[in-house]
Every structure is written in structure tokens, then in C-alpha cells.
N, C-alpha and C positions, 0 to 999 in steps of 0.2 A: 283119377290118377294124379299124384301127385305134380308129376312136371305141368300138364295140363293147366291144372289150379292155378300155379305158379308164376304160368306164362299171360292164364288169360287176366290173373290180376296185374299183373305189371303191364299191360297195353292198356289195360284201364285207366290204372294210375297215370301214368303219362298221355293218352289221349285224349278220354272223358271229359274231363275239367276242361281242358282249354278247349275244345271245343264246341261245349256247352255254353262258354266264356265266349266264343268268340260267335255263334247261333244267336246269344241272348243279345250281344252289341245288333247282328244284324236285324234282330224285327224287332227289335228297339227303333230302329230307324225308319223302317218298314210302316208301322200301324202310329208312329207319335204320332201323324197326323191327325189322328184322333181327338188328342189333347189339345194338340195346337188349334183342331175347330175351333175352341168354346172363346179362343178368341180373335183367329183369321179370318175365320169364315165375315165378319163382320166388316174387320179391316178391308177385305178386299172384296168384300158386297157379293159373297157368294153366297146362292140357293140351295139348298136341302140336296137337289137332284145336280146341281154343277159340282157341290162338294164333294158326292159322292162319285160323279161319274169322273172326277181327278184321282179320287182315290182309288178307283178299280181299274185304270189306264195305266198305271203300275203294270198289272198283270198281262195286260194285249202285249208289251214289249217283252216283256219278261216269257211269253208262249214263242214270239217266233226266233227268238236268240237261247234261248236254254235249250235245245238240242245240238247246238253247234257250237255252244260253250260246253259242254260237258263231253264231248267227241276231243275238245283241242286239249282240256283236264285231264284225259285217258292220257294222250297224246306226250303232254309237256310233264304230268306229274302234277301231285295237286298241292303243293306247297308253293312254288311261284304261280299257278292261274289262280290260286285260292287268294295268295298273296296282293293278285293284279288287281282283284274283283273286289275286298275288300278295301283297298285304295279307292277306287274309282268311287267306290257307292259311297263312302266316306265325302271325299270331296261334294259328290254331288250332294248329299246329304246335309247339308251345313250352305251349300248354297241358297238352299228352301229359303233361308234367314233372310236373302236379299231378293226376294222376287218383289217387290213395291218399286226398285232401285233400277231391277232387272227391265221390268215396265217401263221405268222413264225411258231409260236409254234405247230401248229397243223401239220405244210406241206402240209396243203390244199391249192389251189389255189386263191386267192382273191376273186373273182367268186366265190366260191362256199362257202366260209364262209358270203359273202352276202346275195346268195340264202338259205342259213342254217338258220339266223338270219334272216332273211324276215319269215321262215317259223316257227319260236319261237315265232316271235311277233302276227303273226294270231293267232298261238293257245293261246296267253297269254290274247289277246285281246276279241278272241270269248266270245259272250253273253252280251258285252257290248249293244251295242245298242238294240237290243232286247230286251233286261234286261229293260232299260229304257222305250222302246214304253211300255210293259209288265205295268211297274210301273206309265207310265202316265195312262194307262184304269185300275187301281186301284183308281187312284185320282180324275179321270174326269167324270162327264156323258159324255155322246155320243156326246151331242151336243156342249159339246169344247173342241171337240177333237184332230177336224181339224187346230183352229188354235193354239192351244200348243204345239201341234205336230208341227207346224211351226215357233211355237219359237224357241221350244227347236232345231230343224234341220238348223236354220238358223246357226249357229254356225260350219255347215260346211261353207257355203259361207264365213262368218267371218273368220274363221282361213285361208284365201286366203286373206281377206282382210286386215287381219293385222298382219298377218304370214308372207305373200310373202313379202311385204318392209323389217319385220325382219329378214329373213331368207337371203334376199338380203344383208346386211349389213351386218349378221355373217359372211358372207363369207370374207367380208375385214377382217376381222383377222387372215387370214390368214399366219402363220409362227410364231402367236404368241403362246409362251408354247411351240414351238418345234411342236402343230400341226397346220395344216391344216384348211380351210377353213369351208371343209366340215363339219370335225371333230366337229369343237363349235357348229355347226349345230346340230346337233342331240347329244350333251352334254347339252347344255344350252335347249333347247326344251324338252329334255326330264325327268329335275329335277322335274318342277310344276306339273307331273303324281304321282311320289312319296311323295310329300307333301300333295296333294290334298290327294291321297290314307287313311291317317290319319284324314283325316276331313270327308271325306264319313262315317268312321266306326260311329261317334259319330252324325252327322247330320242328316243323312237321316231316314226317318220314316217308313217302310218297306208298313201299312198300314193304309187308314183312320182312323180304331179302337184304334190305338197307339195312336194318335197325340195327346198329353196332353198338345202342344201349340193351339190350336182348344177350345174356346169355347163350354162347354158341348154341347148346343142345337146345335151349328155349324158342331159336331162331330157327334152327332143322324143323321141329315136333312142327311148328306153324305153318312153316314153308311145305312142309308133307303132308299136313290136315288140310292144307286148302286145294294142293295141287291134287288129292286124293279125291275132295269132294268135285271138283270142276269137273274131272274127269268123267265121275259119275253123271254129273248134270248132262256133258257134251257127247255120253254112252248110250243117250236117251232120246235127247236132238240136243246138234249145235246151231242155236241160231245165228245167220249176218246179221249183222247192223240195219238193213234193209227190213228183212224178216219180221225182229224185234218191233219195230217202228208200229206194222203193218199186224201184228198178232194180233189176234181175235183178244187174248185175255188181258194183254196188254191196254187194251183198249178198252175192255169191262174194268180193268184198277183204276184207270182213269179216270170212269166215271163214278168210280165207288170213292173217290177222289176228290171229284167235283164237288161231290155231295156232301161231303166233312168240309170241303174248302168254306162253302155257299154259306155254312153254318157258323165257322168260324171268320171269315170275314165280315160278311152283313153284319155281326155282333161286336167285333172288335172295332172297327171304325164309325158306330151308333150310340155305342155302349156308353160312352165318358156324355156325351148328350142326354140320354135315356135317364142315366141316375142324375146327373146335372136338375133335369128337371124337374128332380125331387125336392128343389130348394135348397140344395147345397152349397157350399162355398168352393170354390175348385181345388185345392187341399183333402177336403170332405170328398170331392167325385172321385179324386188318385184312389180314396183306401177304400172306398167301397164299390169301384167300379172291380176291385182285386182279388173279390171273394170268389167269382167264380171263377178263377184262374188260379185261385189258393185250390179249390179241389180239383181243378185242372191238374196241376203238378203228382197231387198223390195217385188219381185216376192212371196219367201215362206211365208211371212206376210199378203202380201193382198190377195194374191191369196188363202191361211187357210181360212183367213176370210170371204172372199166370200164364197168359198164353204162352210163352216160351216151355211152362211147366207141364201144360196137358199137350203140350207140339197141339194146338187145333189153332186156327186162326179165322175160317169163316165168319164162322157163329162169335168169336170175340168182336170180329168189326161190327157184324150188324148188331148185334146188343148193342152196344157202344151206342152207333148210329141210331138207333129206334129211341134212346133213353136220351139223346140230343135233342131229334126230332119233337118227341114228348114235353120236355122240359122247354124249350124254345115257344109252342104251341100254347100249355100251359101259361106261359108267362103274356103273350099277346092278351089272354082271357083277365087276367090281372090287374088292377090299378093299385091295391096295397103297396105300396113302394116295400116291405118287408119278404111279403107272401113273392111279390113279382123275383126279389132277387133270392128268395131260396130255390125259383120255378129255376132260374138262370143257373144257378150253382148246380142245379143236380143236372142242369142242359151241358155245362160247364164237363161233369166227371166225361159224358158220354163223345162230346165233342173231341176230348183229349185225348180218351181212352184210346179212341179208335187208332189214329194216328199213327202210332208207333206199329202197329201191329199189319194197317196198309202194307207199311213198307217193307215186309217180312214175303207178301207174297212172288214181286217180282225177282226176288231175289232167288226162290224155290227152281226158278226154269231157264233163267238165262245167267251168264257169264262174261267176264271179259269185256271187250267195243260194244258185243251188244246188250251189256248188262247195262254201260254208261248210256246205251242210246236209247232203252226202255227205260231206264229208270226217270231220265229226262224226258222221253216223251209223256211222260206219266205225270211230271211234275207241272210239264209246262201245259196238256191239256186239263191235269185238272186244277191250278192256278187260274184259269178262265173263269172259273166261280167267284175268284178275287175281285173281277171288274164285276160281274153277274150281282153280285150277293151288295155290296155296300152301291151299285147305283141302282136295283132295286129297289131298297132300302129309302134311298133320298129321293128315287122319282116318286116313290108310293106317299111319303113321309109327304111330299109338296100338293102331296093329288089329296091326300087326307085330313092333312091336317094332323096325322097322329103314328106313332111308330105300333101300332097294334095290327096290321096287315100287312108289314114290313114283314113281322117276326114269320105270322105265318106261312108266308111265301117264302121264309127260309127254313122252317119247318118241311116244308114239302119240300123241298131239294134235297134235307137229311132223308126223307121216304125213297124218294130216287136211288141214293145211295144205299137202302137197303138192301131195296129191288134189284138192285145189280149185282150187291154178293150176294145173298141168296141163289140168283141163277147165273154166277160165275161155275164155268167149268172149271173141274177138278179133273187129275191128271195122276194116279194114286203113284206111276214108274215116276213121276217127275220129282212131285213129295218125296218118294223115297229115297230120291237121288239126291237131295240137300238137308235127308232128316236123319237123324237112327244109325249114322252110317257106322262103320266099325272104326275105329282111328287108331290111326298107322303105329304101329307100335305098341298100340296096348292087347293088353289078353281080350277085353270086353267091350260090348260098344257104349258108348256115353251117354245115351237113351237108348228107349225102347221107340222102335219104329211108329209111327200114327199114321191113319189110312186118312186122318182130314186136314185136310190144307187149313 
């Protein structure tokens, strides 16, 4: 239908970008620590197994505040908490630069004002993404869900893409201003959080009802596709917030969650090390740490797209997952520096793929508070693999000597997460109540119904 078309390109237009824009800013901030190793870790005489388990302590704060940040996002609207959160992480984010200085003054050990600020920036951060998945299934019917969700997530892959060369190159400024390499690292990276921060308050549109750039009848057709689909959802069960929390399936995404997280972090915060070790220059480690994050980007696009296209979503995660799992494993076997990063690239499509398509499930059965309070609990338990996956990674890395048992113990978390969708229940009245549905106003429905989640 025409108006349909119309409407859902023009939310596109206007949302998509900037908040891909402003996704890319956030794990940009999130995983530089990565980059910043090859020359912190040194400066502040940190361990394989300390570096990492800073890096994964991000995630414990970010578990027990991202349910209660994305409740108060329902609450307030997500233009000002979105706004709040990106300030806060901003600041702290640019702090990282003075943890040597942080030490003197405090008499804490380097270490441990890392691990402090690691765990300021989880909580400053928690709700972001959530907030957003939350604020796409206000925007979207069901049926593009899967792949907006994979634009907007592309934007991790990106910030690998065009982070790592940056982040390679701040490092050469090293000594200038009297700091450090690392230092402009997380200086210069973490200003466009507090800029942006001021353009969310005034941009973003909380709900369809609001949009007064929306064409009257463009703002009806949306406000009636969505109140139409809820309905259906809440025809079928409405869950509380409690409920949600507490759902059996809720709790299997989680872990099918965990298990793309486990994958994707042990890798992103190893990765700039891994290739480093191939005799690079750190310039040299930005652009080739970026490849598998180059077919990252096209995996989460077409692969949306597909599954959006057959409405299936099971079977799109664990493919995904199983060709992560494969590819990650593969590369442990490896020493080729070539051969190792094609294993990673093709780990790379599976890693990403999946992603978007997670987030398609919990949206199929809840709504509303307890849409915001599964969707967060979903985020914040399977974010756990954050801290799991890169201190893993660096205790193994100190116990071996070598990052090739690392990988495969992140291999086997992506099996976990096969294992869980595979035996997630399916729910065919739930499905049908956020898929195929008929929309309001038209003669016909806008797909054909699908019996698989």
C-alpha cells in the first residue's frame, strides 16, 4: 500500500541514521579499549587476565542497572533518558585518558581506578540499547523489524570498521600534549558522545503520536498499525513487567544472547592484540583487525532482510550462531595470519548475522512496560557474556601463553547459544499475533502469515 510505503520510509529517513550515528558513537567508546591495550596495558603494568577482567566488568554494572534504566526510559520518554545516558557515558568515557592522574590523587593502584571507571561507564551506559530496541517496536510493525534492527545494530560492525584505522592512528600521537597514545584514544572518541548527547534531547520523537513531521494520515495509518498489532499481542497474554522478567522464553533469548555476546566480545576486545601479533604496525592492526567487521556489516543487512522476508527467525539465529561458532574454532586451529583471518571473517558474517534477528523474538509476545522490562532483561543477562567472554579470553591467554584456547572456549558459548534456540519454545497464536496481521485500513494483509518464529 501506498501510504504504508510512505510512512515507513519517512521514519526511516528521519530515525535510522541518527541512530545508527549515535549506536556507532556508543561502542565506539565501549570496545576502544581494545586499541587503547596495545599501549595501556603496558603503561599501567596490566596482565592479559587484569586487562580483561576490566574489560568485562563494564558488563556486571551494566546487568544490574539496565532493567531499571529502561523501566524509567518507558517512564520519562526516550529522548531526554537517552539524552541523560549519553552525556554521562561521554564524560566518563574521556575520563579513561586521566586514570595515571586518577591513581596519584586517589593512592589507588592503576588497576583498580581502571576497573572503577570500567564500572561508572556500565552504569552510565545501561539502558542505552534496550532503550533503542524498545523505541524501534514503537516505530515499526513486526514485519520490519528484523531488518531495522539490523541497520541500526550494524553500527557495531562499523565502529570496527572505521574506529579500528582511527583508533590505530590516535595512537601515533603519541607524547603529543604531554599524553599518551592511549590517552587521545579515549579523549577524542569520547567528545561526539557529549555533543550528540544535546541533539537527542531536541531530535528524537519519544512516540508515533508525537511526530508532527508525519503527515496527519501517515501518523493515523502508524498509530492504528501498532495499536492494532498490541492488541493482538495482549488477545493472546498480556504480560506485567514482573511476568516478563520471570518468562521461561524470555529467559532462553537471553541465553541465545549470551551466547552471540560471548562471541562477540572475547573477539572484539582480543582482536587488535591477535592481529597485532602478526608484526604489524598499529595503523596496520586498525585496517585488518576491520575485515571481519566489514562482513559483519553486510551479514546484519541481508541476513534482517531475509529473515524479515521468509517471517522465520529460529533457524536464521542458529545458522548464524553455528557459522560463528565454526569460524571462531576454525581459527584457534590456525596460525596463517591470512587463513586465521578469513576463519574470523566468515566467524565475523555469523556473529552479526545473528543479532538483529535475536531481537525480533521478544518483541513477537510482549508489549508495552513489559516489553521495556524483557527486552532489558534480555540485554542485561545476556551482556554477562561481556565480562565472561574477554576475561576468559585474558585468564586463558596468561595460563597459556597463547590466544588459541581462548577462541575455542568462545566457540563453545556460540554452541550454547545454538542449543537454546533450537529448544526455544515456539508459540504459533503469539507469532501470529505480531506477524501477517491484516493492517488497518487496507484491503489485504502485508504478508503472509508464518507458523515459525
Amino acid at each position: 500500500m501506498e501510504l504504508e510505503a510512505r510512512t515507513i520510509k519517512r521514519v526511516t529517513v528521519r530515525l535510522v541514521p541518527f541512530l545508527i550515528l549515535c549506536y556507532f558513537i556508543a561502542y565506539l567508546d565501549r570496545v576502544n579499549v581494545g586499541f587503547a591495550a596495545l599501549q595501556m596495558n603496558k603503561a599501567l603494568d596490566l596482565s592479559a587476565s587484569a586487562f580483561g577482567f576490566g574489560a568485562g566488568i563494564f558488563f556486571i554494572a551494566y546487568f544490574f542497572f539496565e532493567v531499571p534504566s529502561n523501566l524509567l526510559l518507558e517512564r520519562f520518554g526516550a529522548s531526554r533518558w537517552i539524552a541523560r545516558i549519553m552525556f554521562t557515558w561521554g564524560i566518563l568515557a574521556g575520563a579513561m585518558a586521566f586514570i595515571p592522574d586518577i591513581a596519584r590523587f586517589t593512592g589507588l593502584s592503576a588497576a583498580h581506578v581502571f576497573y572503577g571507571l570500567r564500572i561508572l561507564l556500565g552504569v552510565a551506559e545501561a539502558g542505552f540499547f534496550p532503550g533503542i530496541i524498545f523505541l524501534l517496536t514503537l516505530w515499526y510493525p513486526a514485519a520490519y523489524r528484523g531488518r531495522m534492527v539490523g541497520y541500526f545494530m550494524a553500527a557495531i560492525p562499523l565502529s570496527t570498521v572505521i574506529g579500528g584505522p582511527i583508533s590505530g592512528a590516535l595512537l601515533s600521537l603519541d607524547g603529543h600534549g604531554g599524553l599518551a597514545g592511549w590517552q587521545w584514544v579515549y579523549l577524542i572518541e569520547a567528545l561526539p558522545a557529549v555533543l550528540l548527547s544535546f541533539v537527542v534531547l531536541f531530535y528524537l520523537t519519544d512516540r508515533p503520536a508525537d511526530a508532527s513531521w508525519l503527515a496527519t494520515e501517515e501518523r493515523d495509518w502508524l498509530v492504528a498499525r501498532q495499536k492494532h498489532e498490541r492488541a493482538h499481542r495482549e488477545a493472546v497474554r498480556k504480560f506485567s513487567v514482573k511476568e516478563a522478567l520471570i518468562n521461561p522464553r524470555v529467559l532462553a533469548i537471553a541465553l541465545i544472547y549470551f551466547g552471540a555476546n560471548a562471541t562477540n566480545y572475547g573477539l572484539s576486545f582480543f582482536l587488535p592484540q591477535i592481529v597485532k601479533s602478526f608484526g604489524l604496525t598499529n595503523l596496520q592492526t586498525g585496517f585488518v583487525t576491520s575485515l571481519p567487521y566489514i562482513v559483519g556489516v553486510i551479514s546484519m543487512v541481508l541476513w534482517g532482510r531475509h529473515s524479515d522476508h521468509k517471517l522465520e527467525r529460529r533457524w536464521h539465529v542458529a545458522i548464524a550462531l553455528l557459522v560463528a561458532a565454526g569460524g571462531i574454532a576454525a581459527a584457534a586451529g590456525l596460525d596463517n595470519p591470512v587463513q586465521k583471518m578469513i576463519a574470523l571473517s566468515i566467524a565475523g558474517f555469523g556473529i552479526f548475522g545473528c543479532l538483529p534477528v535475536i531481537w525480533t523474538l521478544p518483541a513477537a509476545f510482549l508489549s508495552g512496560a513489559a516489553a521495556a522490562g524483557g527486552i532489558a532483561a534480555i540485554n542485561s543477562l545476556g551482556n554477562l557474556a561481556g565480562f565472561f567472554g574477554p576475561f576468559a579470553m585474558g585468564w586463558i591467554k596468561d595460563s597459556t601463553g597463547g590466544f588459541g584456547a581462548g577462541l575455542l572456549c568462545l566457540s563453545g558459548a556460540g554452541l550454547v547459544g545454538v542449543a537454546a534456540v533450537l529448544l526455544l519454545h515456539h508459540d504459533p497464536a503469539l507469532e501470529a499475533s505480531s506477524s501477517g496481521l491484516p493492517d488497518p485500513g487496507s484491503r489485504r494483509p502485508e504478508v503472509a502469515p508464518s507458523s515459525q518464529t
